[in-house]
N, CA, C and O atoms as a Tripos MOL2 file, in Angstrom:
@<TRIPOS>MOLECULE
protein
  172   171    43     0     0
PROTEIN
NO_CHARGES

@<TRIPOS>ATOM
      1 N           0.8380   -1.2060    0.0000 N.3       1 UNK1
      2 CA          0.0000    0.0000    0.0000 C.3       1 UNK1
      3 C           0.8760    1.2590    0.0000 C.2       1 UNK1
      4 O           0.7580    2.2140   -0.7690 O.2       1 UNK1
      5 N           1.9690    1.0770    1.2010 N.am      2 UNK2
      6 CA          2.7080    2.1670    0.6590 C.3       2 UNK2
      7 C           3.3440    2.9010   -0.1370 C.2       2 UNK2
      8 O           3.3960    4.1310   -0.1440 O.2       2 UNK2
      9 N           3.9830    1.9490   -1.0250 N.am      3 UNK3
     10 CA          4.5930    2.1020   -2.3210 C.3       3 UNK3
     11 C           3.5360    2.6610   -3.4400 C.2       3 UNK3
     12 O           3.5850    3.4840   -4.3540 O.2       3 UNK3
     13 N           2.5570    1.7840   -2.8880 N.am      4 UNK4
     14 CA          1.3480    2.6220   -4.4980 C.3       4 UNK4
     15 C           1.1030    4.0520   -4.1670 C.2       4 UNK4
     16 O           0.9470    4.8030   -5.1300 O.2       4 UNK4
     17 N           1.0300    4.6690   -2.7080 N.am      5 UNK5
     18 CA          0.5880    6.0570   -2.3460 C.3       5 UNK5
     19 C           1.5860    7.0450   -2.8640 C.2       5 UNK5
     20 O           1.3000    8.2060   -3.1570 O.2       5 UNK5
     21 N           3.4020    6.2270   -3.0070 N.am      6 UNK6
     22 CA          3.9290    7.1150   -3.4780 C.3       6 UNK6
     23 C           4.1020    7.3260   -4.7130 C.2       6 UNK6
     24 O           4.5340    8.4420   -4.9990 O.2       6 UNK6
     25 N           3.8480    6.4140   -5.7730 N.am      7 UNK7
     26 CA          3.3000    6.4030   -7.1170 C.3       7 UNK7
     27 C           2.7350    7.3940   -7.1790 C.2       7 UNK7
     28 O           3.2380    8.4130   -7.6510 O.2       7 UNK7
     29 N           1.8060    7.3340   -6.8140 N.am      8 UNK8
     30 CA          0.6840    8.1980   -7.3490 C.3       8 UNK8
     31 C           0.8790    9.8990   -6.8740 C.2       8 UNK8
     32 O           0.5810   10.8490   -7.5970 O.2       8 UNK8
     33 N           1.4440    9.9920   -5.5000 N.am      9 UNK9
     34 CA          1.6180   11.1810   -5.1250 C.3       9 UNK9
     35 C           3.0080   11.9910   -6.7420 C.2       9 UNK9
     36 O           3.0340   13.0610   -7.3500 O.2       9 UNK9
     37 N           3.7920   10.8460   -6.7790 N.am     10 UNK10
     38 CA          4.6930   11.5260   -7.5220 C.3      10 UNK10
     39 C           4.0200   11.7470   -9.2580 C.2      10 UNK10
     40 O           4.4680   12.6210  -10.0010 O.2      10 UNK10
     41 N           3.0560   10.9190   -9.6170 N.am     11 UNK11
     42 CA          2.1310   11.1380  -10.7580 C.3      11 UNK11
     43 C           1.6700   12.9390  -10.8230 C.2      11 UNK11
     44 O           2.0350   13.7120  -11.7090 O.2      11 UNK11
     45 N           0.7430   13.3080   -9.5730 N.am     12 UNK12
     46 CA          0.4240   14.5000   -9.1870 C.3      12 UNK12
     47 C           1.5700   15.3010   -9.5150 C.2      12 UNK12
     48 O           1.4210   15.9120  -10.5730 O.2      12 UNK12
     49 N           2.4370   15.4470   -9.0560 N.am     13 UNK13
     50 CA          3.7350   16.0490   -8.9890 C.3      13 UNK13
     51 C           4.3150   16.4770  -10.0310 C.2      13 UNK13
     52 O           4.6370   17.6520  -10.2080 O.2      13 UNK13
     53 N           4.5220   15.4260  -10.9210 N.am     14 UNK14
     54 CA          4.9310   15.5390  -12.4370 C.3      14 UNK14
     55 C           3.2800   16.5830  -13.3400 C.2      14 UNK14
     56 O           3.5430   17.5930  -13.9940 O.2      14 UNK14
     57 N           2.0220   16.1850  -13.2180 N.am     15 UNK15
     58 CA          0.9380   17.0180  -13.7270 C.3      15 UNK15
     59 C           1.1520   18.1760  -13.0240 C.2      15 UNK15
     60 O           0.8640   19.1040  -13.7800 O.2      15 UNK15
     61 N           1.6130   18.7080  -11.6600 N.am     16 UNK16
     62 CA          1.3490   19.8250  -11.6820 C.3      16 UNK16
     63 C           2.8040   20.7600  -11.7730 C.2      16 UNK16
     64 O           2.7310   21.9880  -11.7310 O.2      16 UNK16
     65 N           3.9150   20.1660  -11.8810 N.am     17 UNK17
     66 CA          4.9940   20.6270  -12.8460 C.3      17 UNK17
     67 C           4.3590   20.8920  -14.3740 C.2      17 UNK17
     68 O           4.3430   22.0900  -14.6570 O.2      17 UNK17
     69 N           3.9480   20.2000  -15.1850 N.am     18 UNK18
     70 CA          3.4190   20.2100  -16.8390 C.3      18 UNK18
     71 C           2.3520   21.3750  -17.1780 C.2      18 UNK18
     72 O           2.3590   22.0200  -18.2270 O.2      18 UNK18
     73 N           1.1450   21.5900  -15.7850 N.am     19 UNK19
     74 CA          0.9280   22.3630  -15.7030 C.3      19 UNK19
     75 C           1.6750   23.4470  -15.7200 C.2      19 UNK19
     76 O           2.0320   23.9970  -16.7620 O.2      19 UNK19
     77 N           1.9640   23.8330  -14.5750 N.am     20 UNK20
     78 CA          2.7860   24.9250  -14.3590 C.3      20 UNK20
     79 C           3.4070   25.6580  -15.7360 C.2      20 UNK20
     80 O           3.0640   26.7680  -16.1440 O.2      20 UNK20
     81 N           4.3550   24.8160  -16.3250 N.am     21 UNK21
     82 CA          5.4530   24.8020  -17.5970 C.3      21 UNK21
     83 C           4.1850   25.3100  -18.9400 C.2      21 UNK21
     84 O           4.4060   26.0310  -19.9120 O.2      21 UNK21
     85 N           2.9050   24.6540  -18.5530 N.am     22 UNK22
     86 CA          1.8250   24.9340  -19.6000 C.3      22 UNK22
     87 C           1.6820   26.2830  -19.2950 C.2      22 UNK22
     88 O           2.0030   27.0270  -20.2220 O.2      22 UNK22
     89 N           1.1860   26.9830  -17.9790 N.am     23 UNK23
     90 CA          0.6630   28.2380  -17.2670 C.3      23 UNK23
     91 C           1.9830   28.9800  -17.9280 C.2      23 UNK23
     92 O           1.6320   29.4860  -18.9940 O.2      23 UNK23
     93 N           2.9960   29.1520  -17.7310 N.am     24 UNK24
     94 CA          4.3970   29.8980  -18.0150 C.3      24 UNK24
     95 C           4.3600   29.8450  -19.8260 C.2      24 UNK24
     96 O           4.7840   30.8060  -20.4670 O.2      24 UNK24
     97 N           3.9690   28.9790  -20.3070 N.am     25 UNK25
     98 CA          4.5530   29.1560  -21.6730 C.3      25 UNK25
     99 C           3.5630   29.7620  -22.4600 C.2      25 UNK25
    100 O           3.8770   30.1260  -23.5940 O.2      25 UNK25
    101 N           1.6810   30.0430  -21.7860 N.am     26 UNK26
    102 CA          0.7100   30.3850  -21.9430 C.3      26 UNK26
    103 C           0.8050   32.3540  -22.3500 C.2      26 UNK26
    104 O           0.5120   33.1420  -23.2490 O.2      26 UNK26
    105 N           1.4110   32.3260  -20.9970 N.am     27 UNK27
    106 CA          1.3980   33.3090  -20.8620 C.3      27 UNK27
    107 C           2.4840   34.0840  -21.1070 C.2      27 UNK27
    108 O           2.4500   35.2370  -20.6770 O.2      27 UNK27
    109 N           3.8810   33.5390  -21.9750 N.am     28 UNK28
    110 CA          4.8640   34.3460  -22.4870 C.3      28 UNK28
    111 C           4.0590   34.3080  -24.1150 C.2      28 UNK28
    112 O           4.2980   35.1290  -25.0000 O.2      28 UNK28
    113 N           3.3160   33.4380  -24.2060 N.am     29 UNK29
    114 CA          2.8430   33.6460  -25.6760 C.3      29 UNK29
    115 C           1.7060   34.7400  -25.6430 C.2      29 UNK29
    116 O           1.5930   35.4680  -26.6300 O.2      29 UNK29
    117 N           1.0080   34.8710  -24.7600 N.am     30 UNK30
    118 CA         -0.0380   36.2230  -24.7380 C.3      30 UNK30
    119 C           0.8670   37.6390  -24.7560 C.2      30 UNK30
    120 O           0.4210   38.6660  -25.2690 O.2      30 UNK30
    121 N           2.3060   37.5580  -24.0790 N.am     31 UNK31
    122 CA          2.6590   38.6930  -23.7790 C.3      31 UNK31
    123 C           3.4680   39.2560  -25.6690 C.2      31 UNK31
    124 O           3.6130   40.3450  -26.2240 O.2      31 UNK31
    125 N           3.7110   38.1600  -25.9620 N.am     32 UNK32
    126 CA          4.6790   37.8240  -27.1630 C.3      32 UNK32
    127 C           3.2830   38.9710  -28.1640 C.2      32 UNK32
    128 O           3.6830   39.9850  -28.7340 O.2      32 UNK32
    129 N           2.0550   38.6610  -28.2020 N.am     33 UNK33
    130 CA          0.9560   38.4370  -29.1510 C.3      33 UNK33
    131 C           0.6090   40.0090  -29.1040 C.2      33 UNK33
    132 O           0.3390   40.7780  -30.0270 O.2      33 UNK33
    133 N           0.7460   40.3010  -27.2320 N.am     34 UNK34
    134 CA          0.4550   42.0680  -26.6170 C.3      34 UNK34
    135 C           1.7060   42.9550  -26.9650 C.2      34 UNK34
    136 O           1.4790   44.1160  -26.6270 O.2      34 UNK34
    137 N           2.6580   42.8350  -27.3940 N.am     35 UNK35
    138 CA          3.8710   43.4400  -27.5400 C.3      35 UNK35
    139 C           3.6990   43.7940  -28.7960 C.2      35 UNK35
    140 O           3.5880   44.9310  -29.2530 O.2      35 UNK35
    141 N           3.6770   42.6090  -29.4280 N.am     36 UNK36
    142 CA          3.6830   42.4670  -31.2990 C.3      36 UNK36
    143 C           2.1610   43.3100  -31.6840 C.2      36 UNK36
    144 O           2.2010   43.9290  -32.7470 O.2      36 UNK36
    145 N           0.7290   43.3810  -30.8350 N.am     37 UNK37
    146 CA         -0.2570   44.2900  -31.4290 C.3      37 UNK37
    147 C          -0.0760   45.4330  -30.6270 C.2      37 UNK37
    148 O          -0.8180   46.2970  -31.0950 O.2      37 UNK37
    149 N           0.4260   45.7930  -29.8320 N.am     38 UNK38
    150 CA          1.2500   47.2800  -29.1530 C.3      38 UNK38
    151 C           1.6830   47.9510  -29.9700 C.2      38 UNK38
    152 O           1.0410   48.9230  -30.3670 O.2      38 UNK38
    153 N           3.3220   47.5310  -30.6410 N.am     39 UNK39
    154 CA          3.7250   47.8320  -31.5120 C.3      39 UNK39
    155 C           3.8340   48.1830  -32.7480 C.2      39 UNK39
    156 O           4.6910   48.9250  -33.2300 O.2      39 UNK39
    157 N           2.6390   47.4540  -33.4790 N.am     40 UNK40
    158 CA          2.1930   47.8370  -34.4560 C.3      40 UNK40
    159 C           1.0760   48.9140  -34.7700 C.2      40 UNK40
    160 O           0.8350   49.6340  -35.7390 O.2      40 UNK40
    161 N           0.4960   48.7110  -33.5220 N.am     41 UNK41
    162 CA         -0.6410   50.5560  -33.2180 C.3      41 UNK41
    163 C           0.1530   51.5960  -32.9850 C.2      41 UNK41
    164 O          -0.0860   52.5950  -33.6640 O.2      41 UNK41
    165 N           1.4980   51.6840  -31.8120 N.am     42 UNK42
    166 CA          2.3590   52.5680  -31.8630 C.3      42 UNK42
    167 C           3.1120   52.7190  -33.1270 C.2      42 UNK42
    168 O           3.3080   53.9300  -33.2190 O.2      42 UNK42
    169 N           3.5730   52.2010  -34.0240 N.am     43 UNK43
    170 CA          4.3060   52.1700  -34.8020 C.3      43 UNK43
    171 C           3.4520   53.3070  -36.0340 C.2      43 UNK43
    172 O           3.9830   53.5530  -37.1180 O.2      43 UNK43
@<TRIPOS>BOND
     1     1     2 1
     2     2     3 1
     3     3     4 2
     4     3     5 am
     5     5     6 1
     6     6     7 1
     7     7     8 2
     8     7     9 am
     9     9    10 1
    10    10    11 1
    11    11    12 2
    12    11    13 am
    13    13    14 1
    14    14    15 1
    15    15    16 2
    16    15    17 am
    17    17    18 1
    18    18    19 1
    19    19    20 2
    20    19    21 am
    21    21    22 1
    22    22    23 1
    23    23    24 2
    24    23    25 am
    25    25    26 1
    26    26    27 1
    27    27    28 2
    28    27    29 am
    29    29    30 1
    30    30    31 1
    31    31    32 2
    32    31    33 am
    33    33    34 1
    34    34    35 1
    35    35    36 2
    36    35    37 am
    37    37    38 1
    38    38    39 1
    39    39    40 2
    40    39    41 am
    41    41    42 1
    42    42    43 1
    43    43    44 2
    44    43    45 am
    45    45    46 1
    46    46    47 1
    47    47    48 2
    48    47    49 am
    49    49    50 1
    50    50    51 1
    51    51    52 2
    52    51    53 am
    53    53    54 1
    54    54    55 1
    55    55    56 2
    56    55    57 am
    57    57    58 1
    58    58    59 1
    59    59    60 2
    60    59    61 am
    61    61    62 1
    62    62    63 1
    63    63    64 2
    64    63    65 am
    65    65    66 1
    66    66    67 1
    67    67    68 2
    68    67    69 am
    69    69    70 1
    70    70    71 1
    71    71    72 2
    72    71    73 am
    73    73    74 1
    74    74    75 1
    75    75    76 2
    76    75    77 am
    77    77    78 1
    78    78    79 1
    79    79    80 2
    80    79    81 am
    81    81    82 1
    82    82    83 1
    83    83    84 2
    84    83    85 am
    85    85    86 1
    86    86    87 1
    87    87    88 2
    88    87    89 am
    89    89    90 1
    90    90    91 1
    91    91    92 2
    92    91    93 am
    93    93    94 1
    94    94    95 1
    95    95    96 2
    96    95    97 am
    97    97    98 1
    98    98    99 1
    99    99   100 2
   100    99   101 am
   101   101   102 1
   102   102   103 1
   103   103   104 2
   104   103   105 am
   105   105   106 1
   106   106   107 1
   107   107   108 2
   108   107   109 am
   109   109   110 1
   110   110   111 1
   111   111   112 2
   112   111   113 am
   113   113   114 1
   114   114   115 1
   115   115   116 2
   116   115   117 am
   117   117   118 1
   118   118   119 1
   119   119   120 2
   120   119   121 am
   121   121   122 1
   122   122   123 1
   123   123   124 2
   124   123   125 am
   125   125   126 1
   126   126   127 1
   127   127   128 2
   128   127   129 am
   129   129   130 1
   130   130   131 1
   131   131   132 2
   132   131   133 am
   133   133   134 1
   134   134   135 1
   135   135   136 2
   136   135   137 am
   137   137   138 1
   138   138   139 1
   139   139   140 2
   140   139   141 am
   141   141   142 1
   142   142   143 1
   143   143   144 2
   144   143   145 am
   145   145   146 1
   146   146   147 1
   147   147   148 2
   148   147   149 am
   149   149   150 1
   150   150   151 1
   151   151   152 2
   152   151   153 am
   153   153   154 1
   154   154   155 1
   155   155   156 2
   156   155   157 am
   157   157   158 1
   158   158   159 1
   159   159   160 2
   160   159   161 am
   161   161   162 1
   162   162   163 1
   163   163   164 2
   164   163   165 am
   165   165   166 1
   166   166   167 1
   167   167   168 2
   168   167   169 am
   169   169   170 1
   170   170   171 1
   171   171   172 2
@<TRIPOS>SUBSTRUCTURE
     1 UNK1         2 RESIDUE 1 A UNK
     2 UNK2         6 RESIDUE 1 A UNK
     3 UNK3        10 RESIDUE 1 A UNK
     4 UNK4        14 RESIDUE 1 A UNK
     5 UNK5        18 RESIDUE 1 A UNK
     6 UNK6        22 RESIDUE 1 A UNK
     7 UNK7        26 RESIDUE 1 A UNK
     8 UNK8        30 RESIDUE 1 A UNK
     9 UNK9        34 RESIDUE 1 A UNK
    10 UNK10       38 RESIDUE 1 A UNK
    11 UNK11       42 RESIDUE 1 A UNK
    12 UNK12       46 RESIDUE 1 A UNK
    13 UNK13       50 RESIDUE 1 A UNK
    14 UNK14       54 RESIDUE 1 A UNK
    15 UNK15       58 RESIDUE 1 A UNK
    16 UNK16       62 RESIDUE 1 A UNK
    17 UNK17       66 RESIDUE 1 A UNK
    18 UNK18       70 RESIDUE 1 A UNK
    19 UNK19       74 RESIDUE 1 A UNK
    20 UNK20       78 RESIDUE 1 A UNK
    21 UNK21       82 RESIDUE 1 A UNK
    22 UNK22       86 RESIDUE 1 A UNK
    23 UNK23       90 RESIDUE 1 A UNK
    24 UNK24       94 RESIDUE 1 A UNK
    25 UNK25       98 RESIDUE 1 A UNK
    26 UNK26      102 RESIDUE 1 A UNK
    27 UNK27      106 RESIDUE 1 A UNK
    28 UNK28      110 RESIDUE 1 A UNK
    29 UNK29      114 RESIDUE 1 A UNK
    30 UNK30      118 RESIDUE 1 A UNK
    31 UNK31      122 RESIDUE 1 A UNK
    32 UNK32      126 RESIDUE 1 A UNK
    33 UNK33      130 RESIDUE 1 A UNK
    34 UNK34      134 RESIDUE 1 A UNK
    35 UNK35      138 RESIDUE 1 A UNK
    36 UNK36      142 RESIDUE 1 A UNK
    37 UNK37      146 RESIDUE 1 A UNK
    38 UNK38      150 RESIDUE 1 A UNK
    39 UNK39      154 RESIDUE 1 A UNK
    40 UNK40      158 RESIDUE 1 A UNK
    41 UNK41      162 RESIDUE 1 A UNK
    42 UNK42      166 RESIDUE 1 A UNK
    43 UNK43      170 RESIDUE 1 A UNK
């Protein structure tokens, strides 16, 4: 039993690393998208 609890805890672990890496790469691409239509109204 014990061994399966830590399976699984480390399953969680790895999804909410992938998350995370998803949340971060989400949101350098929104900033990427706000810069690039910024720039082109200022421009």
């Amino acid at each position: 039993m014990g061994k399966n609890k830590k399976k699984v805890r480390r399953k969680k672990e790895v999804q909410q690393g992938e998350r995370a890496v998803k949340i971060v790469f989400i949101s350098l691409v929104i900033v990427g998208i706000l810069s690039i239509v910024l720039y082109s109204i200022l421009s």
